[in-house]
Backbone as CSV, one residue per row, in Angstrom:
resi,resn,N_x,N_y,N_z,CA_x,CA_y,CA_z,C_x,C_y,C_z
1,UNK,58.342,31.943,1.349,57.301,32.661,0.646,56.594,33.593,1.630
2,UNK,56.160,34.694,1.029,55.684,35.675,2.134,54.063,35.581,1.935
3,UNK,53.227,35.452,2.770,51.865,35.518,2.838,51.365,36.022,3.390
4,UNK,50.396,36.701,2.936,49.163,37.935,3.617,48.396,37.481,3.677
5,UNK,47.526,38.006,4.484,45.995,37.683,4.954,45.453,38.953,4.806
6,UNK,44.247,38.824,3.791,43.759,40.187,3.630,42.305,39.811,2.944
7,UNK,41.355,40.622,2.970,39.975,40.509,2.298,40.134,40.140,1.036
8,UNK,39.165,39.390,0.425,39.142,38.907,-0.841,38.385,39.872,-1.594
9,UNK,39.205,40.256,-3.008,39.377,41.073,-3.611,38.292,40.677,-5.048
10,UNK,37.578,41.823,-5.339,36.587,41.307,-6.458,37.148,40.461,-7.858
11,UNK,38.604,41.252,-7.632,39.517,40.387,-8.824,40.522,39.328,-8.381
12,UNK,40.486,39.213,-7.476,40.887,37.818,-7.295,40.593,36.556,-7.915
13,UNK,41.630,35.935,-8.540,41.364,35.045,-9.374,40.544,33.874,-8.831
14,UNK,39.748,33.065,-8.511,39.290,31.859,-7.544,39.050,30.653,-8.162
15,UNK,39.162,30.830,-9.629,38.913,29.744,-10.529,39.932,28.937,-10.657
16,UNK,41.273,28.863,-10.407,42.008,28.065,-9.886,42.426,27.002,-8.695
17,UNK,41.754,27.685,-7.405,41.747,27.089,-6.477,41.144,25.957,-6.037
18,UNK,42.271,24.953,-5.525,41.394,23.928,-5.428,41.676,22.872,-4.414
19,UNK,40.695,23.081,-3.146,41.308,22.421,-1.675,41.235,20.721,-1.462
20,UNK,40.448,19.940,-2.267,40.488,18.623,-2.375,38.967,18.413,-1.500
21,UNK,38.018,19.222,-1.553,36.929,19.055,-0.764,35.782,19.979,-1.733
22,UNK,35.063,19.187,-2.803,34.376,19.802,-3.731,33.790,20.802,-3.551
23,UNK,32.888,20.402,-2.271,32.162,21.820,-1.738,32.659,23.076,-1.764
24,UNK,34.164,22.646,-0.877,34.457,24.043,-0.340,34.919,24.725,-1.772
25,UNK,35.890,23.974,-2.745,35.997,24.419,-3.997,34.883,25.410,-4.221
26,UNK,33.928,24.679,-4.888,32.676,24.581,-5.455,32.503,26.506,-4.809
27,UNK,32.143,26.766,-3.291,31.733,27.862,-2.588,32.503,28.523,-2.802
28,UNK,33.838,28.804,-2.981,34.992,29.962,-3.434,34.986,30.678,-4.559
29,UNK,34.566,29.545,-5.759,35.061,29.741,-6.653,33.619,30.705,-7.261
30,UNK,32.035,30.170,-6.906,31.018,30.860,-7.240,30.047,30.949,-6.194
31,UNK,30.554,31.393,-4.938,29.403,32.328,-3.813,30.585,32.752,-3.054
32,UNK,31.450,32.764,-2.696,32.190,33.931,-1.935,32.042,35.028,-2.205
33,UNK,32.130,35.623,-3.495,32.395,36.807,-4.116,31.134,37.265,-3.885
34,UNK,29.972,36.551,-4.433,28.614,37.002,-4.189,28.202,37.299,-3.094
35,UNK,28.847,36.482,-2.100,28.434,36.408,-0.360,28.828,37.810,-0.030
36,UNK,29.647,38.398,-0.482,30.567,39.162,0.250,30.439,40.951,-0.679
37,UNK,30.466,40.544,-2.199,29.917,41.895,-2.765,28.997,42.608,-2.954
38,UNK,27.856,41.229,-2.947,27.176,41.499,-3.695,25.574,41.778,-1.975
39,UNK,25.889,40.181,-1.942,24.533,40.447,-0.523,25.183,40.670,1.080
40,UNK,26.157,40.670,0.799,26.961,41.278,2.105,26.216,40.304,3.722
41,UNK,26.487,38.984,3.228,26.137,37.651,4.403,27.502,37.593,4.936
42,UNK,28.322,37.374,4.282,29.556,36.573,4.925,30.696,37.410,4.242
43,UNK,32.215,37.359,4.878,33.535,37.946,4.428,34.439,36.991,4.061
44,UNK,34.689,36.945,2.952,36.118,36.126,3.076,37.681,36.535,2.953
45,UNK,38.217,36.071,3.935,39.710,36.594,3.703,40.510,35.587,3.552
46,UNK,41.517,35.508,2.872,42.526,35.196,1.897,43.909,35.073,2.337
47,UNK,44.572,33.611,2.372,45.857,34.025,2.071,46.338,34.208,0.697
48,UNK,47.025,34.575,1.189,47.555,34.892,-0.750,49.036,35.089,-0.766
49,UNK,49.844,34.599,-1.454,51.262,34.253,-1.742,51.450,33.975,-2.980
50,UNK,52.874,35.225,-3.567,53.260,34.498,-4.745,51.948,34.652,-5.713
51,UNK,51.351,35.939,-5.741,50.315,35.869,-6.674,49.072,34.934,-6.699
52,UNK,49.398,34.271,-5.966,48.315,33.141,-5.865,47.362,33.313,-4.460
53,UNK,46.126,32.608,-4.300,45.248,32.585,-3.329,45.936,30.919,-3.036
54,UNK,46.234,30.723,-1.979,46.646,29.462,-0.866,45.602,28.909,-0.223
55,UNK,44.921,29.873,0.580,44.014,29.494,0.971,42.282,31.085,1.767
56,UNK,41.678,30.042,2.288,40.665,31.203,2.637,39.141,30.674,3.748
57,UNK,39.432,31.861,4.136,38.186,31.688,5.394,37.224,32.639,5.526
58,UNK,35.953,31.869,5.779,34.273,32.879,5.261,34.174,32.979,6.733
59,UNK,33.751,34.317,7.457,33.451,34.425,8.523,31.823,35.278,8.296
60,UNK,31.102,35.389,9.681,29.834,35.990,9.425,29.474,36.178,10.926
61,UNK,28.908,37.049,11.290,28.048,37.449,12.531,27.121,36.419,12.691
62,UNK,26.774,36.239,13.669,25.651,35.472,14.111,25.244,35.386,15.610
63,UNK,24.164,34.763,16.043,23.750,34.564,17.608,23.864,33.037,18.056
64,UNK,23.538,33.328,19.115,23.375,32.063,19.475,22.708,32.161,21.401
65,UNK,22.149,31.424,21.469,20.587,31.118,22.776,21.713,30.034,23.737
66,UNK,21.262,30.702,24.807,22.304,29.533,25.787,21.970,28.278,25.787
67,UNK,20.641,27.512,25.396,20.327,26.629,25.370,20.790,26.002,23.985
68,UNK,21.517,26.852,23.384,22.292,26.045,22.234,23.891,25.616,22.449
69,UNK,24.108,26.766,23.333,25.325,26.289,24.320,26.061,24.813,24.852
70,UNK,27.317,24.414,24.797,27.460,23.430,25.731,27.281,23.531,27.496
71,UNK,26.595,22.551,28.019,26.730,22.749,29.155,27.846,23.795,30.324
72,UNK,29.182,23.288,29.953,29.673,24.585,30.487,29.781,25.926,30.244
73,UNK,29.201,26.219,29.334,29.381,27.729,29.635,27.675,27.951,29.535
74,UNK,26.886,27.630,29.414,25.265,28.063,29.571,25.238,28.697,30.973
75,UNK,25.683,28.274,32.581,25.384,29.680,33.163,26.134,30.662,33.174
76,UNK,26.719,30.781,32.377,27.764,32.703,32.465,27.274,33.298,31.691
77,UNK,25.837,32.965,30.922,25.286,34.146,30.156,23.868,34.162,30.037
78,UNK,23.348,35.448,29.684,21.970,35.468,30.269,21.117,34.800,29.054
79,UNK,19.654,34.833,29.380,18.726,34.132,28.288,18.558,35.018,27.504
80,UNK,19.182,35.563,26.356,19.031,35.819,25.233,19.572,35.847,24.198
81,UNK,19.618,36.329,22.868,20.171,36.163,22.357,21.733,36.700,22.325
82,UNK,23.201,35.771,21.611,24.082,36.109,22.291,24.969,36.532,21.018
83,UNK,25.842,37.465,20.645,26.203,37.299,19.365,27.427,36.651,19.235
84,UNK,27.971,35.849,18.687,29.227,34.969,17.966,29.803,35.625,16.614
85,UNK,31.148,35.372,16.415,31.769,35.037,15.197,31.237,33.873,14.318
86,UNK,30.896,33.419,13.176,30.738,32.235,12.973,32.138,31.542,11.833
87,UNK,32.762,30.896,11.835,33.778,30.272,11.271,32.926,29.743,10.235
88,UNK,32.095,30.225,9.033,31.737,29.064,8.245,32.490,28.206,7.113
89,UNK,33.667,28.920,6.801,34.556,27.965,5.537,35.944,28.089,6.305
90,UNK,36.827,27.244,5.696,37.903,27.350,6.435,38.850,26.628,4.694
91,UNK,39.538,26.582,4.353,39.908,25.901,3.141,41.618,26.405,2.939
92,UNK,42.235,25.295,2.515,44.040,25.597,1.833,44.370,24.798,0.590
93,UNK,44.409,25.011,-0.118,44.972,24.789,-1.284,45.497,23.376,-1.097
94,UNK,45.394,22.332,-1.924,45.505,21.113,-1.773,47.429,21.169,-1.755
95,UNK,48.215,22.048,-2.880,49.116,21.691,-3.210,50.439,22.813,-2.088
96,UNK,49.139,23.344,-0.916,49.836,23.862,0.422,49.635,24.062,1.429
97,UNK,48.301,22.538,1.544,48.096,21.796,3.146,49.350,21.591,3.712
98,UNK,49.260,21.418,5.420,50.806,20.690,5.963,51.537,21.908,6.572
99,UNK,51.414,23.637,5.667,52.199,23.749,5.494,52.035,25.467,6.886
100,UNK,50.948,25.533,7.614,50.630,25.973,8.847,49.828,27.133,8.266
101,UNK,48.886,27.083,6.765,48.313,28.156,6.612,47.150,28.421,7.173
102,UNK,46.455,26.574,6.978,45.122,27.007,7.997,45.024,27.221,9.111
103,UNK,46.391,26.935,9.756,46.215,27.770,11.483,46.270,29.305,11.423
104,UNK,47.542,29.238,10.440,47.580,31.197,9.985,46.123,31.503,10.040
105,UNK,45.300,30.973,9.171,44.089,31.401,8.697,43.469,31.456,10.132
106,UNK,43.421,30.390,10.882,42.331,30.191,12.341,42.575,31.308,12.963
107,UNK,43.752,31.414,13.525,44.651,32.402,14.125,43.982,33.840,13.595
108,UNK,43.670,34.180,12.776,43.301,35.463,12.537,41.533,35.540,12.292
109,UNK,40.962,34.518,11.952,39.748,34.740,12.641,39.306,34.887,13.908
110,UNK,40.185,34.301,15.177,40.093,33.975,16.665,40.379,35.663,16.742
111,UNK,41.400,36.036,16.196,41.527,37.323,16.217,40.909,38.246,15.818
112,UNK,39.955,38.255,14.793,38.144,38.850,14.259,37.974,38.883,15.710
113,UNK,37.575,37.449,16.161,36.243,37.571,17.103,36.477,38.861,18.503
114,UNK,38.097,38.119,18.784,38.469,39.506,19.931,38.215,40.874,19.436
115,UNK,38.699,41.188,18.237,37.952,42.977,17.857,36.706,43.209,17.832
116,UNK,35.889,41.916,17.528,34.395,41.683,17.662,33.920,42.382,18.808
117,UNK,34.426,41.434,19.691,34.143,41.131,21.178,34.361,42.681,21.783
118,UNK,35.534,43.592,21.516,35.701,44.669,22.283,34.940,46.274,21.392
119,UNK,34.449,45.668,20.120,33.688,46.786,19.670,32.171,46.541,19.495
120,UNK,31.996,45.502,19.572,30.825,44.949,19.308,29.668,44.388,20.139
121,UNK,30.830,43.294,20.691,30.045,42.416,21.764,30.173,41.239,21.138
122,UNK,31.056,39.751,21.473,31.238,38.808,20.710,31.478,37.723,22.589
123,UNK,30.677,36.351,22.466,30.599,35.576,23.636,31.497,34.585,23.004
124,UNK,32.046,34.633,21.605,32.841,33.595,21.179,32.571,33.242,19.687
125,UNK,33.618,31.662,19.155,32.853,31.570,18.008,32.681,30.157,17.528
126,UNK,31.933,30.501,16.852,31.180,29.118,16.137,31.977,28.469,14.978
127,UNK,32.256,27.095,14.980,33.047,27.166,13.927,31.793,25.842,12.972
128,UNK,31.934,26.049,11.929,31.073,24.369,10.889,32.293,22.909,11.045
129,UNK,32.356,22.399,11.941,33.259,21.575,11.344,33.320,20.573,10.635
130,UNK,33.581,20.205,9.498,33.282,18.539,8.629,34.436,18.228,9.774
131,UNK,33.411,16.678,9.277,33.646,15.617,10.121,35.259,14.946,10.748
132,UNK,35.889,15.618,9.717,37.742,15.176,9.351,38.512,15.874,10.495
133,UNK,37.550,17.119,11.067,38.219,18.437,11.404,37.739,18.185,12.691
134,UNK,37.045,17.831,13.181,36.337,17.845,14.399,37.382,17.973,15.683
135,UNK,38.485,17.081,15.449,39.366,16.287,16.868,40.289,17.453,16.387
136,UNK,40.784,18.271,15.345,41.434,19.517,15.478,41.052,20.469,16.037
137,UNK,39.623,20.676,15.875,39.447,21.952,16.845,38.698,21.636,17.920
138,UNK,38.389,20.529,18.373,38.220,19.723,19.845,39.780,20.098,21.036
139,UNK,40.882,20.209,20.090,42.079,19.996,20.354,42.220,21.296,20.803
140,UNK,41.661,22.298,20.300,41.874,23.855,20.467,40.413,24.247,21.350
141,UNK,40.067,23.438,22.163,38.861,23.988,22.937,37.767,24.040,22.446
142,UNK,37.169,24.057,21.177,35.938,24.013,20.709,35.377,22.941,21.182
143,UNK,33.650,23.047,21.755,32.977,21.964,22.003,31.949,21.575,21.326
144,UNK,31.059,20.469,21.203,30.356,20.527,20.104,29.312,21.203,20.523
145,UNK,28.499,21.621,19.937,27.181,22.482,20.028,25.847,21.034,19.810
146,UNK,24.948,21.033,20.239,23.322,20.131,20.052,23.648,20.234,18.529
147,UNK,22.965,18.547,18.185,23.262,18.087,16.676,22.203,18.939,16.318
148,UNK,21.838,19.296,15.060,20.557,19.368,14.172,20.661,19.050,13.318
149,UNK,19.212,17.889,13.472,19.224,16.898,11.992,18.864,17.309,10.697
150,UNK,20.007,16.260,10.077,19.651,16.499,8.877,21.418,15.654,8.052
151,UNK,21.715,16.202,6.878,22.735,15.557,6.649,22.336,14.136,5.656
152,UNK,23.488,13.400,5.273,22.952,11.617,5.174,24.452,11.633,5.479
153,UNK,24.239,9.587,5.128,25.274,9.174,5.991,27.108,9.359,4.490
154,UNK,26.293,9.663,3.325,27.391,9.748,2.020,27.720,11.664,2.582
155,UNK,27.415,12.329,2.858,27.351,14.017,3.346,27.137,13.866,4.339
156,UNK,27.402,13.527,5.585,27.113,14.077,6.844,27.465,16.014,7.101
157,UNK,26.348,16.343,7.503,26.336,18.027,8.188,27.555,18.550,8.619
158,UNK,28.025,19.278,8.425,29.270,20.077,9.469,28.416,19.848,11.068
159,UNK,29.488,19.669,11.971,29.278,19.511,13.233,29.312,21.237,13.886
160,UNK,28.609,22.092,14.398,29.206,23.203,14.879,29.650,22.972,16.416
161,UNK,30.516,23.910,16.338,31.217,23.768,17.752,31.164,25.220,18.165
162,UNK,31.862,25.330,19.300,31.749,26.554,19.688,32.913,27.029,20.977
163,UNK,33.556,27.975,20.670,35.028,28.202,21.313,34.927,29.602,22.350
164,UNK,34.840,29.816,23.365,34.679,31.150,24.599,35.387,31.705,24.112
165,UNK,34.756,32.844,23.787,36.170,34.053,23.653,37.373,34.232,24.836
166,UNK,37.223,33.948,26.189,37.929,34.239,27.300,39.040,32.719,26.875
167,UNK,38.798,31.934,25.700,39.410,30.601,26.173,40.605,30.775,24.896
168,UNK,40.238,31.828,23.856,41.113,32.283,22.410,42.273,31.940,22.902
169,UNK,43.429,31.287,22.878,44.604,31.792,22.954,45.330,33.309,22.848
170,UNK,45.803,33.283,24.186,46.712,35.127,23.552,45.230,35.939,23.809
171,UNK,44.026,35.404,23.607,43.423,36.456,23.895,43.209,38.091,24.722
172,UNK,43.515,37.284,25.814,43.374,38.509,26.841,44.732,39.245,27.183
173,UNK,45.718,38.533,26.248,46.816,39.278,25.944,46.441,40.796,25.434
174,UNK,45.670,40.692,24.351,45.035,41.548,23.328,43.989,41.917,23.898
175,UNK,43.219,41.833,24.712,42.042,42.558,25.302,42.533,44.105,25.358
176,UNK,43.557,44.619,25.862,44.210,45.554,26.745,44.917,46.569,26.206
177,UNK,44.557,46.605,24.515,45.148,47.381,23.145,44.269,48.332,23.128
């Protein structure tokens, strides 16, 4: 099957989709579109195959204070504010988990942040992780970021983490385009 990754489209169907994680359902199907057409917070892009949406990832600008930092990287940047990618949704279709879309998907946000980074100014990115996801992108260098409370113990909070742009894979392959 051939799959694209491309911005989510006002007609894109979303009322079908359905990742096995209510929330993220729940956010696709009625605030993506809004996020993204209407108040212009967050982007979501899309795989899409076979007519269908597979899966999809909400990205958004944001900062972040070195003292929100993990210890290693707080001295390589100065005291202020710093800007990030933020990873806030990440989601695949229940009936085509397994099947390497949400790395497709990661893979091309990591790749946001580097165009970020060389037009913009990007120190890296932030990802939300539920709790399931954590030791996957622990696995890929993300570290956790200082808790902030809140959450319960039936919903615990997404954990944020936070990944160096210099640490992207392939990155600095692509610096040099």
């Amino acid at each position: 099957m051939q799959i694209e990754i491309r911005l989510l489209r006002p007609d894109d169907d979303r009322t079908a989709f359905t990742c096995g994680d209510v929330d993220l359902d729940r956010f696709f199907r009625h605030f993506a579109g809004q996020n993204q057409f209407r108040l212009h917070i967050g982007t979501t892009y899309v795989a899409a195959g076979d007519g269908k949406i597979l899966g999809y990832a909400t990205v958004s600008p944001g900062s972040i204070v070195i003292d929100q930092l993990p210890p290693r990287d707080q001295l390589r940047f100065p005291a202020y504010p710093l800007p990030i990618l933020r990873l806030a949704r990440l989601a695949v279709a229940a009936d085509h988990q397994g099947r390497g879309i949400g790395s497709r998907l990661l893979r091309f946000v990591l790749e946001l942040a580097w165009e970020m980074s060389s037009r913009l100014g990007c120190v890296g990115v932030v990802v939300d992780a539920q709790p399931q996801a954590v030791s996957f992108y622990a696995s890929l260098g993300f570290a956790e970021l200082p808790v902030i409370a809140g959450g319960s113990p039936s919903r615990p909070r997404p954990l944020a983490m936070f990944l160096p742009i210099g640490s992207i894979p392939g990155g600095r392959d692509r610096s040099h385009r």
